[in-house]
C-alpha positions in Angstrom: -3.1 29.9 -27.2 -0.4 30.8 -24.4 -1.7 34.1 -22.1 2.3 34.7 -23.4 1.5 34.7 -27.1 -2.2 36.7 -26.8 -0.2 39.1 -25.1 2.1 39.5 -28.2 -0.1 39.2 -30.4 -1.7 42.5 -29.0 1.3 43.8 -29.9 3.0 44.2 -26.3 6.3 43.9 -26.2 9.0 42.9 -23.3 11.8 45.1 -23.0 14.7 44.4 -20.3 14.3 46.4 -17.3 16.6 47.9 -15.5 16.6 48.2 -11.5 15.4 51.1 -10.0 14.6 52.8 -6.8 11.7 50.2 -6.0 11.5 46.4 -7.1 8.5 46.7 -9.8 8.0 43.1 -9.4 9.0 40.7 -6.2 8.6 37.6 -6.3 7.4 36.0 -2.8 7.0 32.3 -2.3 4.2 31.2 -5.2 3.5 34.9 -5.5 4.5 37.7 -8.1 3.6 41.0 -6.3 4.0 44.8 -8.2 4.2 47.9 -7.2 2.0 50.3 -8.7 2.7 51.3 -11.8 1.3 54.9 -13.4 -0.2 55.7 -16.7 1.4 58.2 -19.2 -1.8 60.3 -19.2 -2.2 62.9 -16.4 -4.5 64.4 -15.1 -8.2 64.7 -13.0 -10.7 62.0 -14.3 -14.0 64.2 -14.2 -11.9 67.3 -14.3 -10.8 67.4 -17.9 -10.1 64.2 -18.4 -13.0 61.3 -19.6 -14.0 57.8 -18.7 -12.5 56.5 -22.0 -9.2 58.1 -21.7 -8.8 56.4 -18.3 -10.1 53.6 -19.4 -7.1 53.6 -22.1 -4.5 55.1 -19.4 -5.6 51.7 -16.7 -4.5 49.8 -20.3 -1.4 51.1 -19.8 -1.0 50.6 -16.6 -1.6 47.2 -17.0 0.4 46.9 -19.8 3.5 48.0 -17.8 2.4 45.5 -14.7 2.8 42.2 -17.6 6.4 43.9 -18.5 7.4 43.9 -15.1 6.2 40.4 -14.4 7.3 38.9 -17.7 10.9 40.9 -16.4 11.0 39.0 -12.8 9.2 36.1 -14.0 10.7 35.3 -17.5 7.2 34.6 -18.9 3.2 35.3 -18.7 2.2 31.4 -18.8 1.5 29.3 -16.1 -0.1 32.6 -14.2 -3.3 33.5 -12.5 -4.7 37.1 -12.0 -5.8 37.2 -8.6 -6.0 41.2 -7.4 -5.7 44.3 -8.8 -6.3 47.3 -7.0 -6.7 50.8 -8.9 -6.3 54.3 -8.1 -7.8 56.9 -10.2 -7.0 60.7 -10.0 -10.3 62.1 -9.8 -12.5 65.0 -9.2 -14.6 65.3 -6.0 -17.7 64.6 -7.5 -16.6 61.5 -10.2 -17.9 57.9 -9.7 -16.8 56.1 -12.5 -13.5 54.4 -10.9 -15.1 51.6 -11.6 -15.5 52.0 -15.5 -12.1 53.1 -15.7 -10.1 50.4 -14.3 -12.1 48.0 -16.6 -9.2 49.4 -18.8 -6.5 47.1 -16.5 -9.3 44.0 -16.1 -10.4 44.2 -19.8 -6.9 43.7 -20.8 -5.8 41.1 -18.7 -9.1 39.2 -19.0 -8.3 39.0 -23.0 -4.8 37.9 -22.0 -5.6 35.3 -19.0 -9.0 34.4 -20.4 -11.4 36.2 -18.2 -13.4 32.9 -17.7 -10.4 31.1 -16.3 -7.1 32.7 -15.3 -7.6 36.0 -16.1 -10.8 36.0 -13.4 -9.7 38.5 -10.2 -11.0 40.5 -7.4 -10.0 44.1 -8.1 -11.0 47.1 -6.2 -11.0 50.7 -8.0 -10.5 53.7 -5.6 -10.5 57.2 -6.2 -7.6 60.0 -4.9 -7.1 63.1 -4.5 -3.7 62.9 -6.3 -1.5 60.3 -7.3 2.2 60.6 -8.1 3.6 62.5 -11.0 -0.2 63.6 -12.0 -1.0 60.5 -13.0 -4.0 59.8 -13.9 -4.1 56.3 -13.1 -2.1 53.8 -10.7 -2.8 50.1 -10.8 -0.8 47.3 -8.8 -1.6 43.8 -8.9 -1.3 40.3 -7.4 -0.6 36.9 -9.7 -0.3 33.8 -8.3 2.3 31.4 -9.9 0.5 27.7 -10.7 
């Protein structure tokens, strides 16, 4: 099965987008490159918020990033994970960036099969605030085979 028909069958769909302020996806020789796009949840992870609901919120995030690609690109096939990087609103003392952004990875290893194209380097940092509240931000780097 297509990474583009997994994805739908997780039930994601791919609305039009419409420009904004900031290119969501560019598109740079074999290269699609996003800006970071924020969860829905806010808040502080390890300040009223847990690992598993910014584990769902880097879903999300990811979720978006594969909306914004399938926008600029016109499809998920024929595309390889190769970075994300994650930025999670947390509390002085929390560790679990890590465990969270699994959220992001999780999802686009089940899309990109995380034995083959869906197999990235990531890093998964922790702020002091991100925009909005957010409680998450991922951005990501796929390269186009």
């Amino acid at each position: 099965m297509s990474a583009e028909a997994r994805a739908k069958n997780l039930g994601i769909e791919f609305p039009e987008q419409q420009p904004g302020y900031l290119n969501l996806c560019i598109k740079s020789g074999h290269q699609l490159i996003t800006s970071g796009h924020t969860s829905d949840l806010k808040g502080v992870l390890g300040g009223g918020l847990s690992v598993e609901q910014g584990y769902e919120a880097a879903k999300d995030c990811a979720t978006k990033i594969l909306q914004s690609v399938h926008n600029t690109h016109g499809t998920l096939d024929g595309l390889k994970v190769i970075k994300l990087l994650g930025c999670v609103y947390s509390a002085p003392d929390f560790t679990d960036q890590h465990l969270v952004i699994n959220g992001a990875s999780d999802l686009l290893h089940e899309i990109f099969d995380k034995e083959g194209d869906g197999y990235h380097a990531r890093s998964a940092l922790g702020f002091a605030a991100l925009p909005t509240g957010a409680a998450v931000e991922v951005e990501a780097i796929f390269e186009i085979k």
